[in-house]
C-alpha positions in Angstrom: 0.0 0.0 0.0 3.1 2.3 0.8 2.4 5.4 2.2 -0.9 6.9 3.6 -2.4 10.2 3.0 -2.7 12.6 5.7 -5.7 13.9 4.7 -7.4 10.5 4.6 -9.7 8.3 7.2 -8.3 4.5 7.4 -10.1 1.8 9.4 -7.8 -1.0 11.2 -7.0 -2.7 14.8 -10.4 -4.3 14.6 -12.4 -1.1 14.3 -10.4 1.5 15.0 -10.2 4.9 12.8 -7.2 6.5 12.5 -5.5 9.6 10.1 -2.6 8.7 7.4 -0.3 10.9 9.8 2.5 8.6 10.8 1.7 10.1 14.7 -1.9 8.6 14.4 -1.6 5.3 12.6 1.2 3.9 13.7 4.9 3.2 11.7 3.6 -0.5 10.9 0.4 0.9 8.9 1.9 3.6 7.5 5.3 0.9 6.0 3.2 -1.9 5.5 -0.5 -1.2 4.9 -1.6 -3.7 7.7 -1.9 -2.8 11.6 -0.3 -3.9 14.2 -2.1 -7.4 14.4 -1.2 -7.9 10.5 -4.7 -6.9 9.2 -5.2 -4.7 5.7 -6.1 -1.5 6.9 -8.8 -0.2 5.1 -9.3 3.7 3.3 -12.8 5.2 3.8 -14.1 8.0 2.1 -17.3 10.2 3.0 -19.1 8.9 -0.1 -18.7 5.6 1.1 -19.9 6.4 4.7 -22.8 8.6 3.9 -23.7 5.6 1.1 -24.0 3.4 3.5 -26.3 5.2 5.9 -23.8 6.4 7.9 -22.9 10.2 9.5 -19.5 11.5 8.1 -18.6 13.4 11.0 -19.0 10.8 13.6 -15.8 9.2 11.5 -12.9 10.8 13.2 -9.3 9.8 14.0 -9.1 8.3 17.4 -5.6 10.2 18.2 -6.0 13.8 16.8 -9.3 13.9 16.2 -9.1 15.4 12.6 -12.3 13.9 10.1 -13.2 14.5 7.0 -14.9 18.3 7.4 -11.1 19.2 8.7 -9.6 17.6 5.2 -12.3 19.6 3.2 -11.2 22.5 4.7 -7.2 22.5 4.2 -8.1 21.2 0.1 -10.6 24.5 -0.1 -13.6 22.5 -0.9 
């Protein structure tokens, strides 16, 4: 998977929602694309949440807190 993108939501560690920033997801997920228990971590997008019934902004990261209205707002959308 290589890197992860700051500015994206990933889903791994059974559950857990986490930021691409190295600080937040951990040096295993961000070198290898798996968490810490060797499962694929996952990308999520708004789309995806909201397509599935789901409120976007209750989709944060778990150590800084940023979601997806805080990436919207440093791209200028």
């Amino acid at each position: 998977m290589g890197k992860l993108r700051e500015d994206s939501l990933y889903l791994g560690d059974n559950g857990r929602c986490f930021c691409g920033r190295d600080e937040c997801s951990g040096i295993t997920a961000s070198c290898t694309g798996h968490d810490i228990s060797g499962l694929l971590i996952i990308r999520i997008t708004a789309d995806e949440v909201k397509a599935a019934g789901m409120i976007s902004d209750s989709f944060k990261c778990e150590t800084c807190g940023r979601g997806f209205s805080d990436f919207a707002k440093t791209k200028g959308l």
